[in-house]
C-alpha positions as CSV (number, residue, x, y, z in Angstrom):
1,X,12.8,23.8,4.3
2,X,11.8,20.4,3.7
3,X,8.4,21.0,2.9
4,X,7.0,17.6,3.2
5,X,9.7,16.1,1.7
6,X,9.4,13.2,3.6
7,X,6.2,12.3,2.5
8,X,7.5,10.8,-0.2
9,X,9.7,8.8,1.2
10,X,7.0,7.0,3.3
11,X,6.6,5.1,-0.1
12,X,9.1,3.1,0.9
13,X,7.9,2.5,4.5
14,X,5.7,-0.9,5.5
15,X,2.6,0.6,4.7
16,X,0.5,-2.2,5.2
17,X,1.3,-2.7,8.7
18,X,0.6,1.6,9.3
19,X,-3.2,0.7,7.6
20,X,-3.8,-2.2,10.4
21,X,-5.8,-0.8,13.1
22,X,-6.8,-3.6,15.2
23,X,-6.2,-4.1,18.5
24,X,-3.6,-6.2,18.8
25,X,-1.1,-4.9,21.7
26,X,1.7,-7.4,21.7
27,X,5.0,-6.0,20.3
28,X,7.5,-8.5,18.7
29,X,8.7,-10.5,21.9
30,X,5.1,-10.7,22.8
31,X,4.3,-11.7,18.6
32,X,7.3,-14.6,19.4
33,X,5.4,-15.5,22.4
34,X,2.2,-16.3,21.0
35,X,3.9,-18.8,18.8
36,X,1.8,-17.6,15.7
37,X,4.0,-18.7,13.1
38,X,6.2,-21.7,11.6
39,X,9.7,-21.8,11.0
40,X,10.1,-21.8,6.8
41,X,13.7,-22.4,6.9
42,X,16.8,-22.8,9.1
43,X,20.1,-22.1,8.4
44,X,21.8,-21.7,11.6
45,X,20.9,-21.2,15.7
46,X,21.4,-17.6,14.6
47,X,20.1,-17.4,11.4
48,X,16.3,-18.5,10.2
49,X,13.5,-17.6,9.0
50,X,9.9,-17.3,10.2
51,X,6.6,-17.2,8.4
52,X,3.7,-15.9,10.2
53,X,-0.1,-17.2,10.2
54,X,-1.5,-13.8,10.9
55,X,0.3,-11.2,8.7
56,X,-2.3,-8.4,10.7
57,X,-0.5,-9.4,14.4
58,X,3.1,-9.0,13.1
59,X,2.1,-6.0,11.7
60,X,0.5,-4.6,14.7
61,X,3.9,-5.7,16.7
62,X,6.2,-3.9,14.3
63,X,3.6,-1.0,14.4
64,X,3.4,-0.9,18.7
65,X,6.9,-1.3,18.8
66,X,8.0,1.5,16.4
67,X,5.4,3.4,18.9
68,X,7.2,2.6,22.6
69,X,9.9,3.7,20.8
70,X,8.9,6.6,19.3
71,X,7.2,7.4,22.9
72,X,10.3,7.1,24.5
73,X,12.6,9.4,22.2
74,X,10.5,12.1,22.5
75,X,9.8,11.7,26.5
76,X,13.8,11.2,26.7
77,X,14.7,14.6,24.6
78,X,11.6,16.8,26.6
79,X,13.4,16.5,29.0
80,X,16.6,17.5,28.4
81,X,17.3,20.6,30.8
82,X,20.0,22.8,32.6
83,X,21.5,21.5,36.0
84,X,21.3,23.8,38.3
85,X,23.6,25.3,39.8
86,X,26.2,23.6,37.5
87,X,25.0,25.7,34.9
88,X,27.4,24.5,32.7
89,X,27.0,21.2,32.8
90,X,26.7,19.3,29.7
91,X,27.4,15.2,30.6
92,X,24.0,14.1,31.2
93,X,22.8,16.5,28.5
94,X,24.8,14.1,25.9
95,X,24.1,10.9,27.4
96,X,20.4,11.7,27.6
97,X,20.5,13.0,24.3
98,X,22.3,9.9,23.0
99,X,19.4,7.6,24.2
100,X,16.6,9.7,22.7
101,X,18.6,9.6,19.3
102,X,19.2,5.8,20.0
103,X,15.4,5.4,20.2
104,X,14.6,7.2,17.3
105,X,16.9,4.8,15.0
106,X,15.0,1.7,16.9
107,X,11.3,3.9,15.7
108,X,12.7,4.9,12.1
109,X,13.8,1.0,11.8
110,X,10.8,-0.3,12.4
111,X,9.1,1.9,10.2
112,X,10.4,0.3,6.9
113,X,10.2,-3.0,8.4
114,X,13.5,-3.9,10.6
115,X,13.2,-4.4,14.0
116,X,16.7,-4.7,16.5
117,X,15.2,-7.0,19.1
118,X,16.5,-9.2,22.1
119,X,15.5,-12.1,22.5
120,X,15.3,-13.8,25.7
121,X,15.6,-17.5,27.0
122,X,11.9,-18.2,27.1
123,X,11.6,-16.2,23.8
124,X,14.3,-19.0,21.9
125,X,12.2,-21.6,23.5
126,X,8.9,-20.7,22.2
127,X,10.6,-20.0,18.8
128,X,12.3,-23.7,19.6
129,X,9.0,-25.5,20.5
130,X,7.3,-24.1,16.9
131,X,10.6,-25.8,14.9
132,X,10.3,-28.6,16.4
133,X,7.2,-29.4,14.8
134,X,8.3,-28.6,11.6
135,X,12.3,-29.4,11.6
136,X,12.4,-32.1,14.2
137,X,15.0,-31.8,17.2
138,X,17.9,-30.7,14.4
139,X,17.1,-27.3,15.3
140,X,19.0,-25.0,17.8
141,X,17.4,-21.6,18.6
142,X,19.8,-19.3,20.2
143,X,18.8,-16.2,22.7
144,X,20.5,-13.4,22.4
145,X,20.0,-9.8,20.6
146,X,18.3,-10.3,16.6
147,X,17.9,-8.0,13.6
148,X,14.8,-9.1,12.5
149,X,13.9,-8.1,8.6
150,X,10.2,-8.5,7.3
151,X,9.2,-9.0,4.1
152,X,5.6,-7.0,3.4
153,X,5.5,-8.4,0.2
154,X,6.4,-12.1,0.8
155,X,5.3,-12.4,4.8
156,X,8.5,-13.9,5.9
157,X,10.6,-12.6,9.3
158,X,14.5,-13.1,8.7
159,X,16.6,-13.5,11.9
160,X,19.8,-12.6,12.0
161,X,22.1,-13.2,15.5
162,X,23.7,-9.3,16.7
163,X,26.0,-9.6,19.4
164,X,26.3,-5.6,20.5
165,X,23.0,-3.9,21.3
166,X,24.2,-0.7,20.6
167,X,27.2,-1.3,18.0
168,X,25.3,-3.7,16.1
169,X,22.0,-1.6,16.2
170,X,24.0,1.4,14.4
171,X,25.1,-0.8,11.9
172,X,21.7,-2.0,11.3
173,X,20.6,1.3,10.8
174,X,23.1,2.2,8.8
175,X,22.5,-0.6,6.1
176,X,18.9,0.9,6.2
177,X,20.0,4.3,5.3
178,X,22.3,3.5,2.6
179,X,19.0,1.0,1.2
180,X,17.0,4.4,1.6
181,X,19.4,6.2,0.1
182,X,20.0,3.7,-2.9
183,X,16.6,3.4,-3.8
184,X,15.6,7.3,-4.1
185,X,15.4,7.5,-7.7
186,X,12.2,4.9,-7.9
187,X,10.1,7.2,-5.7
188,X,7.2,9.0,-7.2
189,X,9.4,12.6,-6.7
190,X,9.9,15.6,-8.3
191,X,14.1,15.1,-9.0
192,X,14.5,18.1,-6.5
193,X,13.1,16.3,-3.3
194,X,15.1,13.5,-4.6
195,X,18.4,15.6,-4.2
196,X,17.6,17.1,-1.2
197,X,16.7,13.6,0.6
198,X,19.7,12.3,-0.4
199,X,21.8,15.4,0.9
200,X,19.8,15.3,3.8
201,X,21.2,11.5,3.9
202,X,24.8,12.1,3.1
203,X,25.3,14.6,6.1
204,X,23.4,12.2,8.5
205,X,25.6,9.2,7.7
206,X,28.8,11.8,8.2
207,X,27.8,12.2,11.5
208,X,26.9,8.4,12.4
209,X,30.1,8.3,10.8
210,X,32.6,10.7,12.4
211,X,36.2,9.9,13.9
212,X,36.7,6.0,12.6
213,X,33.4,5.2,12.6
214,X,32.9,4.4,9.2
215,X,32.2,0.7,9.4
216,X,30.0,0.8,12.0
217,X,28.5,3.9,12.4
218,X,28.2,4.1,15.7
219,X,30.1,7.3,16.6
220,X,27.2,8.8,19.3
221,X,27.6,5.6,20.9
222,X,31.3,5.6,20.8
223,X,31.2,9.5,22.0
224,X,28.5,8.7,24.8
225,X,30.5,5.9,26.3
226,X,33.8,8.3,26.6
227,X,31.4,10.9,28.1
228,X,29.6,8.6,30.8
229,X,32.5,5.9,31.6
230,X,35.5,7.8,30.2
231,X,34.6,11.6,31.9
232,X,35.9,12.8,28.1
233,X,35.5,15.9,26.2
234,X,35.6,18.0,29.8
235,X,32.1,18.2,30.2
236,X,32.1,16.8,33.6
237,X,32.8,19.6,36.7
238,X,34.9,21.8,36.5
239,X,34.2,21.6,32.8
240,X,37.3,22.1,30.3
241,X,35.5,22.4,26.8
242,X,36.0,25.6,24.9
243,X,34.0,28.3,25.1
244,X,30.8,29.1,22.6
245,X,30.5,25.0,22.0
246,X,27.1,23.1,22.9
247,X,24.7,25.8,22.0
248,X,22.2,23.5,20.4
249,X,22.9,20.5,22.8
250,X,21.9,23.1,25.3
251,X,18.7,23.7,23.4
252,X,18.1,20.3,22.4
253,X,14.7,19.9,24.2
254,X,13.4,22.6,21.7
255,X,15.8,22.2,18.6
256,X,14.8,18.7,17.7
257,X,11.0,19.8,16.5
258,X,12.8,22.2,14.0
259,X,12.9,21.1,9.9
260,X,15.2,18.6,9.0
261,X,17.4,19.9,6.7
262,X,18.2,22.8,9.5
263,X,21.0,20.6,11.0
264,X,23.9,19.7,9.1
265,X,26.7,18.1,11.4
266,X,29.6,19.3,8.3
267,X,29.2,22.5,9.5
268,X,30.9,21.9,12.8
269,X,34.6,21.0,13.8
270,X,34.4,20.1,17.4
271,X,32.5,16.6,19.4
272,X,30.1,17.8,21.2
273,X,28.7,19.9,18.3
274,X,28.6,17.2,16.0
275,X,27.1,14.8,18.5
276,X,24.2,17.2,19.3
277,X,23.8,18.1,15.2
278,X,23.6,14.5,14.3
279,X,21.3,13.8,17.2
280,X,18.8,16.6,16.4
281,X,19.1,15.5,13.0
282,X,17.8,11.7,13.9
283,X,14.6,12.9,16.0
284,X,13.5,15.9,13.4
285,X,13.8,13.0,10.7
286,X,11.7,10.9,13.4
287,X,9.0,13.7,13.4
288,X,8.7,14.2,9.9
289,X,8.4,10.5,9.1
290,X,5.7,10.2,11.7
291,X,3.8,12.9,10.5
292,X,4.5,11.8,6.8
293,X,3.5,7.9,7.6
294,X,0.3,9.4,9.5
295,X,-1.0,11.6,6.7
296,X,-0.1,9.0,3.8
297,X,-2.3,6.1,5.7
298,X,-5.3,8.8,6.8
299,X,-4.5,8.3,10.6
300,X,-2.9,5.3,12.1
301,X,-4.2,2.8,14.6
302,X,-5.5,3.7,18.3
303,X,-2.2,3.2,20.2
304,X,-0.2,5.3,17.7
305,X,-2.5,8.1,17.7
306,X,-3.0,8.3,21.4
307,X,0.9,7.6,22.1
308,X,3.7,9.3,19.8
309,X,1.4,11.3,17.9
310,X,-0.5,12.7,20.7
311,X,2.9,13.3,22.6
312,X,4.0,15.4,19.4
313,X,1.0,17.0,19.9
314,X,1.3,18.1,23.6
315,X,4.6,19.5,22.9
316,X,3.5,21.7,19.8
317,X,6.0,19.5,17.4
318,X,2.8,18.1,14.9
């Protein structure tokens, strides 16, 4: 059991943006909007960074952001169900369960500060109109889909230029991980919870991991796309996967509130196990870092409490 584990790990969370609790609404395309910032430096169209005025506001975006997200993860696994009368079905099972997974890496991301965010025309343009003032017309903003890293401790917003919104997003979260990962032995833990984060860690990269997805970690995607545009792993009518396989994807609307450390994606040999064992192993680390980050800042702001946490609530998961 993990036993509030996680806790400690929130120590390495952006803490200062959880204790905001204005009422600031925008998230971070709204934040780029409002043009509350100056461009510090410039290295490229796809590459530069961004110092805001109002450290509170970016806060507060990173915050509501990590929220819609979080929202939308656990409204996406809820309702995860049995198709009747193709009782056996398990394709939309997957590629539902792919997306609430896929939200709870955007949610977990933003929660230590990194934020996987596209950026549209009239978003480059606002961010083009600030640089101006600052860097003349040498600057070039481009559109497109950003990793965007914030500094709690220096108040600076690094853009980097993504070009996949899925692969890229994986590999974003996986450089967070291994950061995680790297940087246990500094947190104020007993040595056991150290090992057993770390653990915890190691079987959740083998499953981002899995087939020749080392690099990029983006095996569920890689896995969902064959399911939804490749009709793979015979889940589609007249269904060709073996028997006693997808047991937990079955139960996935019920699993995922279930400790951490319960799911271990090593123990299975077959896809769609794997898939649904690394999933459920994403949103329960979700839960417990929600729950962690709540307790650790003595409640967070308005829109947080009355949107994921609440929603944990209503489903008996907090």
């Amino acid at each position: 059991m993990s036993g509030g584990d996680f806790a400690y790990l929130a120590q390495e969370a952006l803490l200062r943006a959880f204790r905001e609790h204005g009422e600031y609404r925008a998230d971070m395309r709204g934040w780029i909007g409002g043009q509350n910032y100056i461009l510090s430096e410039y290295a490229s169209p796809k590459e530069f960074i961004l110092t805001p005025y109002d450290v509170q506001k970016i806060c507060m975006a990173y915050v509501n952001d990590m929220n819609r997200m979080a929202m939308s993860s656990i409204e996406t696994v809820v309702g995860i169900y049995g198709d009747k009368p193709f009782g056996k079905s398990k394709a939309w099972k997957i590629i539902r369960l792919y997306y609430a997974s896929f939200f709870a890496a955007h949610c977990l991301m933003r929660m230590f500060g990194r934020s996987c965010t596209y950026m549209g025309p009239e978003h480059a343009k606002k961010m083009l109109e600030i640089s101006t003032l600052t860097h003349g017309n040498n600057v070039q903003i481009d559109k497109g889909f950003y990793c965007i890293d914030f500094n709690g401790k220096g108040d600076t917003l690094f853009f980097t230029h993504l070009v996949d919104s899925h692969r890229d997003t994986w590999k974003c979260f996986r450089q967070l991980v291994e950061r995680l990962q790297g940087n246990l032995s500094n947190l104020t833990a007993p040595k056991a919870v150290q090992t057993n984060i770390f653990d915890f860690m190691s079987n959740l990269k083998y499953g981002l991991s899995y087939f020749r997805c080392a690099d990029s970690w983006n095996w569920l995607s890689d896995f969902r796309n064959k399911v939804n545009y490749q009709h793979a792993a015979g889940v589609w009518y007249p269904y060709r996967y073996e028997k006693n396989i997808g047991d937990k994807l079955d139960r996935s609307s019920v699993l995922w509130v279930e400790d951490p450390y319960s799911f271990n994606p090593r123990n299975y040999r077959n896809d769609i196990d794997v898939f649904a064992e690394t999933s459920l192993m994403l949103l329960a680390f979700q839960r417990e870092m929600l729950l962690a980050l709540s307790k650790k800042v003595g409640g967070l702001s308005r829109g947080v409490e009355s949107g994921c946490l609440k929603m944990l609530r209503m489903v008996g998961a907090s």
